[in-house]
N, C-alpha and C positions, 0 to 999 in steps of 0.2 A: 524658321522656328515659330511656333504659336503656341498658347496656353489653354491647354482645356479646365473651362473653371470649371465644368457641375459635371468633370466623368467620376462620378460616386451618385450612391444609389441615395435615394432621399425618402421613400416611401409616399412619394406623393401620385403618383399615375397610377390611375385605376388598373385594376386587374389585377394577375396574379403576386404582384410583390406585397401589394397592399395585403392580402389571403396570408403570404407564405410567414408576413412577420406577426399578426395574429396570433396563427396557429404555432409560429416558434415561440411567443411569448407566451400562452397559455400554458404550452408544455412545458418549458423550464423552471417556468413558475412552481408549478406542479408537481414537478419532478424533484424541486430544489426542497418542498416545503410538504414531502413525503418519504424521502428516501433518511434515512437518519444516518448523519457523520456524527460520531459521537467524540467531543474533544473535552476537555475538563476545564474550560472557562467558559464554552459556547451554553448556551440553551436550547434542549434538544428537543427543537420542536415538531419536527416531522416525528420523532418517537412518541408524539402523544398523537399527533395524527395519523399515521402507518394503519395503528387498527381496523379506522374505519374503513382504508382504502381492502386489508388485507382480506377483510369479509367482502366486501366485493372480487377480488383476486378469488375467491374457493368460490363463490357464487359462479363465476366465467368458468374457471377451470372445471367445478364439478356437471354443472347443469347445461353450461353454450360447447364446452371444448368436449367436455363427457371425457376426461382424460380417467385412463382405465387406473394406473399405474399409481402408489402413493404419492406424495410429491411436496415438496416444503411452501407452503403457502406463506411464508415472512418473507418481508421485503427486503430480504439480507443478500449480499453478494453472489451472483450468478443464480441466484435459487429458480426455481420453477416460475416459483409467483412473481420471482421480478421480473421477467420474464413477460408472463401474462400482464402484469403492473403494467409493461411499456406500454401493449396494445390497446389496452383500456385508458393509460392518457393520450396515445393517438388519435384513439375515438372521442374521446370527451375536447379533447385541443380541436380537432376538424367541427365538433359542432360548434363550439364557442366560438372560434372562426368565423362560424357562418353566420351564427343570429349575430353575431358582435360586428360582421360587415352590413347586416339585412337593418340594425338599429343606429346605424352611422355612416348612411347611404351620402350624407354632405358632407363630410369630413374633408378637408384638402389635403392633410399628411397625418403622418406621425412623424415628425423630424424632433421634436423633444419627447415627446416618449420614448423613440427610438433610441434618439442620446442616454436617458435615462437608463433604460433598457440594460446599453454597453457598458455602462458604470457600474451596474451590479452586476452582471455574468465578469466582468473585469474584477471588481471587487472578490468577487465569491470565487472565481478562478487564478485570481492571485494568493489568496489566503491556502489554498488546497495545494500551491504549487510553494510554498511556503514551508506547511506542515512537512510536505514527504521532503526538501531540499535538504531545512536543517537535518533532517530523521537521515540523511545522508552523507551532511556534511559533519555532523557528532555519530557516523558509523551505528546509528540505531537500527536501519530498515535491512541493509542489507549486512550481518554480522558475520563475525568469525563462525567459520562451520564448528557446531560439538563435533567432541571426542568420536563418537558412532560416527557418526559423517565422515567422517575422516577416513574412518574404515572400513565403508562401507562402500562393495566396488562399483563402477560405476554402471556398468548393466543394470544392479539392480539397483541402481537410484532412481527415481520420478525425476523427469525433465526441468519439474517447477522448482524443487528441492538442489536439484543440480545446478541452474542458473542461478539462483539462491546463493549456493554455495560458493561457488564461481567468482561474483562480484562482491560476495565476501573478502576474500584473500585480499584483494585490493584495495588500502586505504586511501590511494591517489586520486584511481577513479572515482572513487564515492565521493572525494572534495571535488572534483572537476564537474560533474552531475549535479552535484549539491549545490553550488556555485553559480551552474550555469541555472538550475528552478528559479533560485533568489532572486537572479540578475533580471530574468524574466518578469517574477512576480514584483519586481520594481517597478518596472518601465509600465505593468501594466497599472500603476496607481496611476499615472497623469496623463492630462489629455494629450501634450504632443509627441510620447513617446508611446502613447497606448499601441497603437499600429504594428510599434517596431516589436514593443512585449508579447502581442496577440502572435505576430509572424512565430515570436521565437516557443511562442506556449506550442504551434500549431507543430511547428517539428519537434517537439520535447512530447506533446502528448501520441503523435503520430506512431514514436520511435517506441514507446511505452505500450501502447495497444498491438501493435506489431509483436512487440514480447508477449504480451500477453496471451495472445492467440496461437502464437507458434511453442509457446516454451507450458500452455495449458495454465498460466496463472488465474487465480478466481477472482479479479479483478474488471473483467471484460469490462462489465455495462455498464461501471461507474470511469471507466479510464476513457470511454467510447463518451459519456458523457461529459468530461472535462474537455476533448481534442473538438467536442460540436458547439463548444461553448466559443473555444478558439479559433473556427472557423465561421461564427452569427459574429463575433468582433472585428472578424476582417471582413465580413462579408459587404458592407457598406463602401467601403474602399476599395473594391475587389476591379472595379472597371476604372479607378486611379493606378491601382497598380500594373494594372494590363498596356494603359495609355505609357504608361514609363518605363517598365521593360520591356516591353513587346517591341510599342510604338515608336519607344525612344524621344517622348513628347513629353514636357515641363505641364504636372498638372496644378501646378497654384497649390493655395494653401487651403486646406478645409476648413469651412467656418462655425464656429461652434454653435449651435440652433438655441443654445439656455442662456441667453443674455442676461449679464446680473449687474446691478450697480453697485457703487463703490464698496457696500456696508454691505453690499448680499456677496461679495467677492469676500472680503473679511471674514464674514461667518463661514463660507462656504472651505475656504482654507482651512481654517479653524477646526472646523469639525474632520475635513480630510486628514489632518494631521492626528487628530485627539482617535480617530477609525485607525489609523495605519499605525497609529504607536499600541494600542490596543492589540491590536492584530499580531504585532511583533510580541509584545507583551505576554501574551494568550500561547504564542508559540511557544517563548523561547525560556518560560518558567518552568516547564518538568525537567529540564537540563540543570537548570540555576538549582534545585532543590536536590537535586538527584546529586549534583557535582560528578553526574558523567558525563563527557566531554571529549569522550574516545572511548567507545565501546572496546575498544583492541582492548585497550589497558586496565578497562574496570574489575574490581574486583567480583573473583567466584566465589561459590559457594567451597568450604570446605569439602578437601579430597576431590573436587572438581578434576579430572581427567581422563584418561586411558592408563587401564593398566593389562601387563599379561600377565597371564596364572602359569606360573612353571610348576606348580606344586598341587594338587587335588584331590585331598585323601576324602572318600564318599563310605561312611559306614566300616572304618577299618583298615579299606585297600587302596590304594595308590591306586587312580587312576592312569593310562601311558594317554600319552597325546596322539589317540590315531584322531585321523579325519575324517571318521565314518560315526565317534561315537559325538552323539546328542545330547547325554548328560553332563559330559565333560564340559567345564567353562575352560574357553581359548581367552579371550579376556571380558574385562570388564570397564563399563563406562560411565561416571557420573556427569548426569547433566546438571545445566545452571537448574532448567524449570524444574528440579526436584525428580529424575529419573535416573533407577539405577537401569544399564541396559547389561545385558548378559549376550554374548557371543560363543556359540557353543562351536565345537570341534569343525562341525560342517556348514559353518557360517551362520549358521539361521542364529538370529537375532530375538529374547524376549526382555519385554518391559516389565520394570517393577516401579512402584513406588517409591517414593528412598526417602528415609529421615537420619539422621547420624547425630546421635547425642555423646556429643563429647564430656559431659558428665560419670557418664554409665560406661563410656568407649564400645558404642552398641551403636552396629545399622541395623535398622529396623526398616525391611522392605515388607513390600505389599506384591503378589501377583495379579496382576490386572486382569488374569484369564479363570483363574481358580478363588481367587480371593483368601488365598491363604498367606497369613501374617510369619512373620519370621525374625528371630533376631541373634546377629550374629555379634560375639563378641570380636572387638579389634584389636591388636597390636600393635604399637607402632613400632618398626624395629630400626628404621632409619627414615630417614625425609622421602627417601622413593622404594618403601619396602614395607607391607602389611600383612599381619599374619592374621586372620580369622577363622576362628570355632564357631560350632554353636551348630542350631537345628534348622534346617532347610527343608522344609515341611517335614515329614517325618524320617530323614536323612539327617547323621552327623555329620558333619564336616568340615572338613580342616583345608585353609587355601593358603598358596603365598600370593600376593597378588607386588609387581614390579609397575614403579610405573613409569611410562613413559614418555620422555620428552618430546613433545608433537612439533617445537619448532622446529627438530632436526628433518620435519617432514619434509621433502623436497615443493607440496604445494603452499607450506609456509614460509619458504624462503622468501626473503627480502631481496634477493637479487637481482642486478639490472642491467644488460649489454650493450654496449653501443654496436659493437661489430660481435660475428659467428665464432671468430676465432680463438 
C-alpha cells in the first residue's frame, strides 16, 4: 500500500492544462454574465448585458454565417442566437486564452484561482440545483397534467408535454428528485464535501440533459451548461479519483491552495453562511408568500375542470353526437392559465380565452383564431352540472355541460402494488 499525494491536477505544468483552464474560465465567465436566469431576488445582470452580445449574435449569423432563414437572435433558450452565442464565446475564450498565456508566460500556477474558480461554478451550480429541486419538492416544475391533457390521446401529444405530464402524476418522485438536487446542492457549499456534490450534480445534470435531448425539451444548452460546470468541479480530482477506483490506491487528502488565518477563517465562514442563507432565502420565498407548498392541492381557478356536453342546442336544433361533426362541442376544458379549451365531436381541439364573472354568471371567452368576443350566460344547476345560453359568434346556443371527476381517471390514481396479483 502507498499514497499518491499530488495525483490531482494543479494547473501548474506548462502546456495544455494551463490553455484548457484559461479558456474554461473565460467561457463560463462569459456565459454566466451573459446568458440571463431571471429569479426575483437575483440581479439581472447578464439581461442588461445580453444586448450588446445579441448585436454581435445578428452581426455572425447575418453577415459570417449568411444564414438564409429568419431566426431568433435573443439569447433565450435553445434559440438560434444562443446557439451562434456559444461559438462566438468559443472564439472570444480561445483568444483570451492566448494573449492571457503570451502575457503570463512566468506564471508557475493557477492553484488559487483555480480554487477560487470551483467556488463560484460550485456556488452558481448549487444555487440552480436549488431553484429546480425545491420547484420539485413543492410539485411546481413538474405539475398535475390540465384537464385537456388528460384528454388528449397520446399519439397526438408532443413528447416534451408527455414526459411533462408523466412526472406529473407522481408526487413521490418529485420529492425523491427534489431531495436528491438539495442534498447535492449542499455538499456543494463546502470544501470537503465539494467532490462528493460535484459527483452527485454530474449524474443529476447528465440524467437531465439525456431528457432533454431525447424527450425534445428546450432546455438543451443551459442544462448542457450546468452538467460542464459539474464536470470543471471534478475535473481537478479526476486523476485522485482514477488512483482510487481504478487503482485501488489511498490518495491523501487534498490541500487547500487559499490559506487563511484565524480572523480571515472567521470572516471567510461568516460570509459562507450570510451567501448560503441568502441563497435559501431567495429560493424558498415565493413558496412562503404564495403558501403553495403542494401544487397537488392548491387551489383553482373557478369552474377549473373537464366537463362533457350531453346536450347542444346550436340556433334552435339539437345537435346528435356523431363523430364526424366539427361544430358540436364533446367537451369542455377550463385551464388554471385562463383557457377555455373546446373539444369538438372529431377531437380537434380549440383555444379560447376565458374570463368567468361570477357577478354577471357570464363566461366571456375570446377565439384566439378569429378574435371574436363571446359571452355566455351560466347556470348553475348543481355542483357538477351547468347550463349556458348566450351567442357564440353569431350562433345561439344552449349547452349542458357535466363535469367530470378526473381523480377517477385511472392515470390519477394513487395506487400502489407490491406484487401482480
Amino acid at each position: 500500500m502507498y499514497t499518491v499525494k499530488t495525483a490531482y491536477v494543479e494547473f501548474s505544468k506548462p502546456g495544455y492544462w494551463r490553455f484548457w483552464f484559461r479558456f474554461f474560465f473565460v467561457f463560463v465567465a462569459l456565459f454566466m454574465l451573459t446568458l440571463s436566469f431571471p429569479h426575483p431576488h437575483v440581479p439581472d445582470l447578464p439581461g442588461w448585458i445580453a444586448p450588446f452580445f445579441e448585436k454581435i449574435v445578428k452581426w455572425v449569423g447575418d453577415d459570417l454565417l449568411r444564414l438564409k432563414q429568419p431566426y431568433t437572435g435573443k439569447l433565450i433558450s435553445d434559440s438560434t442566437g444562443l446557439y451562434i452565442h456559444l461559438l462566438v464565446l468559443a472564439v472570444l475564450s480561445f483568444i483570451a486564452a492566448v494573449v492571457w498565456g503570451l502575457i503570463e508566460r512566468k506564471r508557475n500556477d493557477y492553484r488559487v484561482l483555480s480554487y477560487w474558480f470551483r467556488v463560484v461554478m460550485s456556488y452558481y451550480l448549487a444555487f440552480n440545483l436549488l431553484v429546480y429541486g425545491f420547484n420539485k419538492i413543492f410539485k411546481w416544475q413538474f405539475y398535475l397534467p390540465e384537464p385537456n391533457t388528460l384528454f388528449t390521446t397520446m399519439g397526438n401529444t408532443y413528447r416534451d408535454l408527455l414526459y411533462w405530464s408523466t412526472m406529473g402524476t407522481s408526487h413521490s418522485y418529485n420529492m425523491f428528485l427534489g431531495i436528491v438536487e438539495v442534498l447535492a446542492a449542499l455538499l456543494l457549499f463546502f470544501r470537503k464535501t465539494r467532490l462528493l456534490g460535484a459527483l452527485f450534480a454530474m449524474g443529476i445534470m447528465l440524467n437531465i440533459v439525456m431528457v432533454n435531448f431525447s424527450f425534445d425539451i428546450s432546455v438543451k444548452v443551459y442544462s448542457c451548461f450546468l452538467l460542464l460546470l459539474s464536470v470543471l468541479i471534478v475535473a481537478p480530482d479526476a486523476r485522485r479519483l482514477y488512483y482510487f477506483f481504478i487503482k485501488n490506491v489511498p490518495t491523501g487528502i487534498r490541500p487547500s491552495p487559499a490559506a487563511k488565518t484565524a480572523t480571515q477563517k472567521r470572516i471567510y465562514f461568516a460570509v459562507k453562511l450570510l451567501v448560503i442563507a441568502w441563497m435559501f432565502w431567495s429560493v424558498l420565498t415565493q413558496y412562503i408568500r404564495s403558501g403553495n407548498y403542494n401544487d397537488d392541492n392548491y387551489s383553482r381557478p373557478v369552474f377549473h375542470g373537464a366537463y362533457d356536453v350531453p346536450v347542444f342546442v346550436m340556433n334552435g336544433d339539437t345537435l346528435s353526437p356523431v363523430i364526424t361533426d366539427q361544430q358540436r362541442w364533446r367537451r369542455v376544458f377550463i385551464h388554471r392559465r385562463g383557457y377555455l379549451i373546446v373539444q369538438s365531436m372529431n377531437e380537434e381541439m380549440q383555444d379560447y380565452y376565458f374570463n368567468a364573472d361570477t357577478i354577471t354568471h357570464q363566461w366571456k371567452i375570446h377565439n384566439t383564431l378569429t378574435g371574436v368576443e363571446s359571452a355566455l350566460k351560466y347556470e348553475q344547476r348543481d355542483k357538477n352540472v351547468l347550463l349556458l345560453k348566450g351567442l357564440l359568434g353569431k350562433d345561439s346556443v344552449t349547452l349542458q355541460l357535466n363535469k367530470i371527476d378526473l381523480n377517477k381517471l385511472p392515470v390519477m390514481q394513487k395506487e400502489f402494488n407490491w406484487t401482480i396479483d
